[in-house]
Biopython code that builds the backbone (N, CA, C, O; Angstrom):
import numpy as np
from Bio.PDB.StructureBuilder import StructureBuilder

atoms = [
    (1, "UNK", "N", (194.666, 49.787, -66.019)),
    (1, "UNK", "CA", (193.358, 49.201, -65.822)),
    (1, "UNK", "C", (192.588, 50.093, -64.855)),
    (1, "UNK", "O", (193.136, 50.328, -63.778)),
    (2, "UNK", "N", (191.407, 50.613, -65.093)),
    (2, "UNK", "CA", (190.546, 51.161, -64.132)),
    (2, "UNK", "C", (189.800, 50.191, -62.953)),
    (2, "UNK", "O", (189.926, 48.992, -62.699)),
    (3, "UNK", "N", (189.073, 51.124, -62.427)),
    (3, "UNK", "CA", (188.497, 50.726, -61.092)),
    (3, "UNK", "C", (187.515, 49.590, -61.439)),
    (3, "UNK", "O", (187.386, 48.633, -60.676)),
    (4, "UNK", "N", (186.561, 49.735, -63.022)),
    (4, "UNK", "CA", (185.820, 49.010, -63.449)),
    (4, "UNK", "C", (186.237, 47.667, -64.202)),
    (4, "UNK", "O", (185.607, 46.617, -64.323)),
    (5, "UNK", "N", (187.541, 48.046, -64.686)),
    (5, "UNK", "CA", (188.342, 46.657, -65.278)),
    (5, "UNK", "C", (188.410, 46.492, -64.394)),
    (5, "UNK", "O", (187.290, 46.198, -63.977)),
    (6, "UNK", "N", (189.474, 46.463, -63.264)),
    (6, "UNK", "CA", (189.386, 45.349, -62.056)),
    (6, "UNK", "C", (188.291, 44.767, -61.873)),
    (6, "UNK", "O", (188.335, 43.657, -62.403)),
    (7, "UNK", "N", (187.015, 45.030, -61.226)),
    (7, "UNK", "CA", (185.770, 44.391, -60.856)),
    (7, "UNK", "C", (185.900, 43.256, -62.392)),
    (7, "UNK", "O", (186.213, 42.066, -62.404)),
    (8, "UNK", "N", (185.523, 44.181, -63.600)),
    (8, "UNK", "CA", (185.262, 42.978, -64.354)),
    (8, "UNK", "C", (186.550, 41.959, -64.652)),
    (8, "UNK", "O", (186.349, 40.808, -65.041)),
    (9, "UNK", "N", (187.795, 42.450, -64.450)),
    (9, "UNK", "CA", (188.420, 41.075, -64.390)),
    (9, "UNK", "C", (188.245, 40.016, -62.872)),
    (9, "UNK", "O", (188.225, 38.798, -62.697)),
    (10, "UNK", "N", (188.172, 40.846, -62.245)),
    (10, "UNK", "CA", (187.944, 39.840, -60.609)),
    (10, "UNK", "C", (186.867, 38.819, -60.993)),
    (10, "UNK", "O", (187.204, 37.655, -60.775)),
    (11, "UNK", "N", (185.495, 39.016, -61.579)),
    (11, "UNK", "CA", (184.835, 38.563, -61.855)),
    (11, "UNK", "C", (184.678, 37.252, -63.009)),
    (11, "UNK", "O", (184.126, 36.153, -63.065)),
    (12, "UNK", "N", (185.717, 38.312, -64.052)),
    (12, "UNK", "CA", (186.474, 37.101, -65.115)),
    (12, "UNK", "C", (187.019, 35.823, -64.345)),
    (12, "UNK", "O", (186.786, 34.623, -64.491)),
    (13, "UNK", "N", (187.634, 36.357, -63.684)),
    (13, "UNK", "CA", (188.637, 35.383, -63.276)),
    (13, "UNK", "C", (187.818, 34.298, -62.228)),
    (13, "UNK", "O", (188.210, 33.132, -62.237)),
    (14, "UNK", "N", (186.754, 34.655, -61.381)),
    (14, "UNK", "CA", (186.513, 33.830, -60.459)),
    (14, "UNK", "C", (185.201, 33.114, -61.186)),
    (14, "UNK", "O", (184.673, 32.195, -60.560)),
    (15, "UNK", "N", (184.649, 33.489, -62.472)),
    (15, "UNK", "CA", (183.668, 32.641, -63.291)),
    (15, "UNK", "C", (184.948, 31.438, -64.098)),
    (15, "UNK", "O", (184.627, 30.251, -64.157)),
    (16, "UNK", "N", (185.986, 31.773, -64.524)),
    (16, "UNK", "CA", (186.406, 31.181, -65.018)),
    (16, "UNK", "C", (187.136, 29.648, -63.852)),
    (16, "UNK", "O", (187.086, 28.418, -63.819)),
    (17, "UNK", "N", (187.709, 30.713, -63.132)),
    (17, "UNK", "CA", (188.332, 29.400, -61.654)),
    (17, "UNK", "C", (187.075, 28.470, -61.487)),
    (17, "UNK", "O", (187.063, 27.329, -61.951)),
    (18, "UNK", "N", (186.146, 28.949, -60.883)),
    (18, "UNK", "CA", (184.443, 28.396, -60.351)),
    (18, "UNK", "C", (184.046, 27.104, -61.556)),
    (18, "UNK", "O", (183.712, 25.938, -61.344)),
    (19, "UNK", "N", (184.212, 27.748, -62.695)),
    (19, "UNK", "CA", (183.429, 26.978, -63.888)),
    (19, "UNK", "C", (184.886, 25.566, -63.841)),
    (19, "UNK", "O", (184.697, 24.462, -63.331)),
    (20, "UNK", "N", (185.921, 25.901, -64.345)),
    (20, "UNK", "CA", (186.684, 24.646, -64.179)),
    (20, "UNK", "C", (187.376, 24.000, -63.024)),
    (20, "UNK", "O", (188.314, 23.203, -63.044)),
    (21, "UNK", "N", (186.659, 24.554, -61.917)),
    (21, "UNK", "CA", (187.070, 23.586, -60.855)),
    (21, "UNK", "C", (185.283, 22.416, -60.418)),
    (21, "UNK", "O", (185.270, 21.261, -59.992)),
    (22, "UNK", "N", (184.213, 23.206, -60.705)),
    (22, "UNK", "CA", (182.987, 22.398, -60.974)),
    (22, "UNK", "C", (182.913, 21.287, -62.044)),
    (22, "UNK", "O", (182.259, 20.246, -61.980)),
    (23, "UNK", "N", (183.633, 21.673, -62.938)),
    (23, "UNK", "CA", (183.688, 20.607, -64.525)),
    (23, "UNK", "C", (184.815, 19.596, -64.006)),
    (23, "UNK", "O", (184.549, 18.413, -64.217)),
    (24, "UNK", "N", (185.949, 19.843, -63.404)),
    (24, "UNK", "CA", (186.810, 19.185, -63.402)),
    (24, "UNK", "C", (186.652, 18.218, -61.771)),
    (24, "UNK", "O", (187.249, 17.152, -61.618)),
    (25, "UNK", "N", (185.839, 18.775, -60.784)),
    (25, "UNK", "CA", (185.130, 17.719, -59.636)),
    (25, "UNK", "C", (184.386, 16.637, -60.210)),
    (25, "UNK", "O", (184.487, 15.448, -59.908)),
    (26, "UNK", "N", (183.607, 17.169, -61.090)),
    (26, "UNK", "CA", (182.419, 15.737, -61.941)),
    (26, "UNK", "C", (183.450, 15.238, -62.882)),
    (26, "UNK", "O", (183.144, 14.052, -62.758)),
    (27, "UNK", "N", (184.156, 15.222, -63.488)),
    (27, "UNK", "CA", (184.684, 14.676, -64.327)),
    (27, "UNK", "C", (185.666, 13.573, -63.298)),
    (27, "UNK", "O", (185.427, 12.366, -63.251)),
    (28, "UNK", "N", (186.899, 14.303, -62.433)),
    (28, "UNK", "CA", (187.219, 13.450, -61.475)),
    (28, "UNK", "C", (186.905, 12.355, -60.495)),
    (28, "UNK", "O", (187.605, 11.526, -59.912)),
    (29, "UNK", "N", (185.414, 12.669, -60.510)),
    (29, "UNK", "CA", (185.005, 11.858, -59.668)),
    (29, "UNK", "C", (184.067, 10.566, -60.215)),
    (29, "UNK", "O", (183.712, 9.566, -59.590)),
    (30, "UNK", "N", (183.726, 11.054, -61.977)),
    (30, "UNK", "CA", (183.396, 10.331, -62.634)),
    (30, "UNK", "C", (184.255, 9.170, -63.157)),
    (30, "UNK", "O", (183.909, 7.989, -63.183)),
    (31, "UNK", "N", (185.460, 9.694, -63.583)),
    (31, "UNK", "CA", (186.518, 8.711, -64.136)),
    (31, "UNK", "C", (187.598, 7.996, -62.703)),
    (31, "UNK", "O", (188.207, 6.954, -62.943)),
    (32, "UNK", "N", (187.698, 8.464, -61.698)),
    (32, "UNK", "CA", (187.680, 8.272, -60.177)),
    (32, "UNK", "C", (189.169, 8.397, -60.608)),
    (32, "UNK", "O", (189.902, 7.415, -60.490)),
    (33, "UNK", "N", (189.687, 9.691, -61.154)),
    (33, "UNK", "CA", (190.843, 9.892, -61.373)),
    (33, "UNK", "C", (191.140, 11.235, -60.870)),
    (33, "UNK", "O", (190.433, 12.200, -61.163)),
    (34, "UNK", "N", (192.729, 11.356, -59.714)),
    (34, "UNK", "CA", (192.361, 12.450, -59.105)),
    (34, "UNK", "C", (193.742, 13.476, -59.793)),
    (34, "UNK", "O", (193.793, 14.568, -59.227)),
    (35, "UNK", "N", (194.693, 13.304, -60.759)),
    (35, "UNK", "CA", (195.172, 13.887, -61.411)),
    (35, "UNK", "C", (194.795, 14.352, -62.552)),
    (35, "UNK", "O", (195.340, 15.401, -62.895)),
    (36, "UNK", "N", (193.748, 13.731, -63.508)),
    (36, "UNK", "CA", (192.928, 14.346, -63.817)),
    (36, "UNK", "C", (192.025, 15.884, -63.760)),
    (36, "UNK", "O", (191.742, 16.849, -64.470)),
    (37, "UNK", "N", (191.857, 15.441, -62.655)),
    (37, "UNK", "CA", (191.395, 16.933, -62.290)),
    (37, "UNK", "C", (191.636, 17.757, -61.693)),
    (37, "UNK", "O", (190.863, 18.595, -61.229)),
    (38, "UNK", "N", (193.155, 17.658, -61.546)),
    (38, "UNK", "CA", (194.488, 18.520, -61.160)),
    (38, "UNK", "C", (194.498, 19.081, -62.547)),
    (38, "UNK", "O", (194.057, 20.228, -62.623)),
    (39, "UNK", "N", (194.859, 18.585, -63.541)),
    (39, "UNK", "CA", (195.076, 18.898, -64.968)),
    (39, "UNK", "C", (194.095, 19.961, -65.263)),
    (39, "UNK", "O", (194.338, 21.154, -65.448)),
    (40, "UNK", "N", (192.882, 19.324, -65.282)),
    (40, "UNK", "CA", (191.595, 20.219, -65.867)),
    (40, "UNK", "C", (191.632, 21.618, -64.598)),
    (40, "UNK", "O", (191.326, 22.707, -65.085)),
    (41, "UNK", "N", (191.867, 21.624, -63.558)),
    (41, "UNK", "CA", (192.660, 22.580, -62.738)),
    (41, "UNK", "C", (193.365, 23.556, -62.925)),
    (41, "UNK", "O", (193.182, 24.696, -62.499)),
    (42, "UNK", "N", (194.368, 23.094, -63.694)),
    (42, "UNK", "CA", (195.425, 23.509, -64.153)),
    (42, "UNK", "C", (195.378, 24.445, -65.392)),
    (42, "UNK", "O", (195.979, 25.504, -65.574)),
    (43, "UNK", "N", (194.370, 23.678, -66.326)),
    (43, "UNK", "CA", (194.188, 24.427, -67.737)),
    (43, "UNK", "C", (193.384, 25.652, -67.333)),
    (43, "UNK", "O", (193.431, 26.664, -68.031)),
    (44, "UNK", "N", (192.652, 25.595, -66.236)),
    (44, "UNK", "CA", (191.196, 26.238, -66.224)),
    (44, "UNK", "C", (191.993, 27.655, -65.359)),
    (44, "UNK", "O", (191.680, 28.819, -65.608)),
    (45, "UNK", "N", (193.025, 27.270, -64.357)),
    (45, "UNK", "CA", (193.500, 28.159, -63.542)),
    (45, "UNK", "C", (194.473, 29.177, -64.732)),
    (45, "UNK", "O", (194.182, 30.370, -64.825)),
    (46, "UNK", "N", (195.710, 28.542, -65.666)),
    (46, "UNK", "CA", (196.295, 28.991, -66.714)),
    (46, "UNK", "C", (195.711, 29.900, -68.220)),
    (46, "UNK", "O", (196.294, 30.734, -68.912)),
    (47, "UNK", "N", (194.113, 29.214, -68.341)),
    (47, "UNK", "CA", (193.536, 30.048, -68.946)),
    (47, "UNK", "C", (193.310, 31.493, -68.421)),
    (47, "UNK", "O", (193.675, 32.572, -68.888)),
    (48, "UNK", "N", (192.509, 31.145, -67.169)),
    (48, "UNK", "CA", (192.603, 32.426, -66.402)),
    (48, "UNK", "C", (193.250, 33.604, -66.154)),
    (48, "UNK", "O", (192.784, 34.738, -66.045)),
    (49, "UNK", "N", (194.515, 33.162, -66.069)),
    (49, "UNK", "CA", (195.400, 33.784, -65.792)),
    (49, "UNK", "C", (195.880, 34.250, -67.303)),
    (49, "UNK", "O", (196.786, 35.083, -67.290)),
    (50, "UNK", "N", (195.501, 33.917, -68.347)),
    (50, "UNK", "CA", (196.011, 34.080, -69.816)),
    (50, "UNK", "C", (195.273, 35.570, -69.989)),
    (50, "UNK", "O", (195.830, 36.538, -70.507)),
    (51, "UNK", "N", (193.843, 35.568, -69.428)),
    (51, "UNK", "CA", (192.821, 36.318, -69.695)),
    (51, "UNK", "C", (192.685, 37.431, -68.772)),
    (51, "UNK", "O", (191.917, 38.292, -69.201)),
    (52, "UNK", "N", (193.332, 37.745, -67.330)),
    (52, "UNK", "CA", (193.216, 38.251, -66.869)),
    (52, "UNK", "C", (194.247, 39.339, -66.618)),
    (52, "UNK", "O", (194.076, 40.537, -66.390)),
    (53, "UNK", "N", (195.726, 38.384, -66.751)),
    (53, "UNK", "CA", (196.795, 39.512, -66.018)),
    (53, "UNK", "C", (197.001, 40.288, -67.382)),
    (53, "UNK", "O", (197.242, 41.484, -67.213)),
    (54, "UNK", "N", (196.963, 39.921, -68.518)),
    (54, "UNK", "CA", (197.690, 41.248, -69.397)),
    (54, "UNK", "C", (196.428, 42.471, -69.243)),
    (54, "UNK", "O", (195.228, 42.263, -69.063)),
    (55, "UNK", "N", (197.012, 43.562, -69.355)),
    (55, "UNK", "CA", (195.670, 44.632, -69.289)),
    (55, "UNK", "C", (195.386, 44.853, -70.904)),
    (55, "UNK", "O", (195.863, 45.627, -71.734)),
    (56, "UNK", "N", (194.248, 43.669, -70.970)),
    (56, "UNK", "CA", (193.361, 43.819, -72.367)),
    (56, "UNK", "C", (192.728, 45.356, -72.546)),
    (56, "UNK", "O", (192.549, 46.031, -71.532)),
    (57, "UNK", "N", (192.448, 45.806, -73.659)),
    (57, "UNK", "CA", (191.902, 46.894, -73.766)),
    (57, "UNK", "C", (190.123, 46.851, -72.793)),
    (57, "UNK", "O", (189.717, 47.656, -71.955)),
    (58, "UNK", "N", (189.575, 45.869, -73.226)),
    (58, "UNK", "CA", (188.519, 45.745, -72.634)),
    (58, "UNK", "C", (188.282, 46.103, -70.919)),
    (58, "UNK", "O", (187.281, 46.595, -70.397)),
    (59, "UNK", "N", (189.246, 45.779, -70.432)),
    (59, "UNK", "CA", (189.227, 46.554, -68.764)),
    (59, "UNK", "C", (189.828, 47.759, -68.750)),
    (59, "UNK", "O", (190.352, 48.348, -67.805)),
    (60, "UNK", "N", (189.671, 48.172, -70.224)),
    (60, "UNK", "CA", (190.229, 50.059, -69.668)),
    (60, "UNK", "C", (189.119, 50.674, -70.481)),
    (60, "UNK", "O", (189.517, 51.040, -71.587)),
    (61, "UNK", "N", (187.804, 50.899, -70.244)),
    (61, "UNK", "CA", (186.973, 51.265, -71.219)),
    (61, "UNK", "C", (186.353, 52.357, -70.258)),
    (61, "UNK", "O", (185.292, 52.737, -70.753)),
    (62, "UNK", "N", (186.643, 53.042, -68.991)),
    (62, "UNK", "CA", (186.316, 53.933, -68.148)),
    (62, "UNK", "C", (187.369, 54.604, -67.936)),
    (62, "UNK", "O", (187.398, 54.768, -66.716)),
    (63, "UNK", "N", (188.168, 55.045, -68.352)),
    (63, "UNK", "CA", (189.624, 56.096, -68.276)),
    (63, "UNK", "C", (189.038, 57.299, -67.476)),
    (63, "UNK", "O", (187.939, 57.770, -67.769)),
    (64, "UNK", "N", (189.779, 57.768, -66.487)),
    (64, "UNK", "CA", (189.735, 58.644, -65.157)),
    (64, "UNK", "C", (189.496, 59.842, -66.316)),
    (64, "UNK", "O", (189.615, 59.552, -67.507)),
    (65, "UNK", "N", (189.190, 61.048, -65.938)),
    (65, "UNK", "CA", (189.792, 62.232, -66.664)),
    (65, "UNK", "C", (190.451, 62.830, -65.576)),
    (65, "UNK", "O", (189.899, 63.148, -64.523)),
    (66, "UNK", "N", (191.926, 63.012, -65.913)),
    (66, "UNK", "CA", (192.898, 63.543, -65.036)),
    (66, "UNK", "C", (192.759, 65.286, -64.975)),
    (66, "UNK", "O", (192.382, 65.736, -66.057)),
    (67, "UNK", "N", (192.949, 66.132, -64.114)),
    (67, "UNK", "CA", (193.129, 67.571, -64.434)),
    (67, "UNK", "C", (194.404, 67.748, -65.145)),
    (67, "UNK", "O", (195.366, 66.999, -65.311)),
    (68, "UNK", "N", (194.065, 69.290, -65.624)),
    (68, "UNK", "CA", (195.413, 69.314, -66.123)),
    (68, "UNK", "C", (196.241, 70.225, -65.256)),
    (68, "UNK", "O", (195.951, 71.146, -64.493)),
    (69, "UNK", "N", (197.656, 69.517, -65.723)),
    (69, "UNK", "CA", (199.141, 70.198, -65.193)),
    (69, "UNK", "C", (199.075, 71.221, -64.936)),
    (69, "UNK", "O", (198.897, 71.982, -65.887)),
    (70, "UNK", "N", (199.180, 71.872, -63.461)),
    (70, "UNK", "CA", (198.950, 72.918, -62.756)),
    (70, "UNK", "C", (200.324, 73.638, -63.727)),
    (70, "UNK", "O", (201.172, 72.873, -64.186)),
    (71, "UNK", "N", (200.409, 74.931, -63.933)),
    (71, "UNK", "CA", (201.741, 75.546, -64.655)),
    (71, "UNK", "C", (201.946, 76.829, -63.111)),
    (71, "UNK", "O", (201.170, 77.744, -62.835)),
    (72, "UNK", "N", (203.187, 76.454, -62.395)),
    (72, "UNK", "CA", (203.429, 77.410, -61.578)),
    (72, "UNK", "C", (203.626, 79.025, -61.700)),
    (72, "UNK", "O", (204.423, 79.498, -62.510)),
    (73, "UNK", "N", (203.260, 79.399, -61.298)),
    (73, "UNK", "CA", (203.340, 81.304, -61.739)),
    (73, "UNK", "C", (205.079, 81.614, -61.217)),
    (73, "UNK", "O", (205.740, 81.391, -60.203)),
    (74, "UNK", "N", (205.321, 82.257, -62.576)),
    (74, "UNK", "CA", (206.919, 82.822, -61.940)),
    (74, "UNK", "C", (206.685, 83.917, -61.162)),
    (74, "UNK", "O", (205.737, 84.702, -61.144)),
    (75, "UNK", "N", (207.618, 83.859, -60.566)),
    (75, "UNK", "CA", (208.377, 84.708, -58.851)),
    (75, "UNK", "C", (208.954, 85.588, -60.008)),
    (75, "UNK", "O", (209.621, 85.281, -60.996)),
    (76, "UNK", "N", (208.329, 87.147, -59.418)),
    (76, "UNK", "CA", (209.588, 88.022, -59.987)),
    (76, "UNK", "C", (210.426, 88.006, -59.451)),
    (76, "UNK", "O", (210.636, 87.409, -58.394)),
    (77, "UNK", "N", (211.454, 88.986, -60.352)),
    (77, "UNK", "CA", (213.224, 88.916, -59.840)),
    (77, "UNK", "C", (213.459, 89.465, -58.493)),
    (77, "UNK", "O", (213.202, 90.668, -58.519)),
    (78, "UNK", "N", (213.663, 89.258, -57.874)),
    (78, "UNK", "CA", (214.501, 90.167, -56.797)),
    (78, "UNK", "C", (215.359, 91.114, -57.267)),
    (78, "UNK", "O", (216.040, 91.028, -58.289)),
    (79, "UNK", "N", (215.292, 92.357, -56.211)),
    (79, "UNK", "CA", (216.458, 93.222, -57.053)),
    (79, "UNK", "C", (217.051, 93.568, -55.982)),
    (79, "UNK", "O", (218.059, 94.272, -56.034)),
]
sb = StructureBuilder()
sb.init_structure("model")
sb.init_model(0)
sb.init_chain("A")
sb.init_seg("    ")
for serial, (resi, resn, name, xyz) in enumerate(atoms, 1):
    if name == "N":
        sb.init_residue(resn, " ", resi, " ")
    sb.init_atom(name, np.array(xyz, "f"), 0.0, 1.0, " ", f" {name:<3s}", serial, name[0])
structure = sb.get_structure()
């Protein structure tokens, strides 16, 4: 993953945490159920994590360009 996948997964990940811990406060506090929205917690934190830790192709779309392999010069023989 590059420097730019990270940012955009950090970002993935904290729209996704943000969005189902906001949905799952109104909903909890609507149905005045507080496992409930442990659950919706739970899905929202597990999705996240579905979407973030494997390295999708999509966070490698800035690949470094590496130099290339220095080739050492041979040492003549000693005589």
């Amino acid at each position: 993953m590059d420097f730019v996948g990270q940012r955009r997964a950090e970002n993935v990940l904290m729209a996704i945490v943000i969005a189902f811990a906001a949905v799952s406060f109104v909903v909890g506090y609507a149905q005045k159920d507080f496992a409930l929205m442990v659950k919706i917690n739970g899905v929202g934190l597990a999705l996240a994590l579905l979407v973030v830790l494997p390295d999708w192709p999509f966070f490698n779309l800035n690949q470094w360009k590496w130099l290339p392999a220095l080739v050492p010069e041979e040492k003549p023989a000693k005589k």
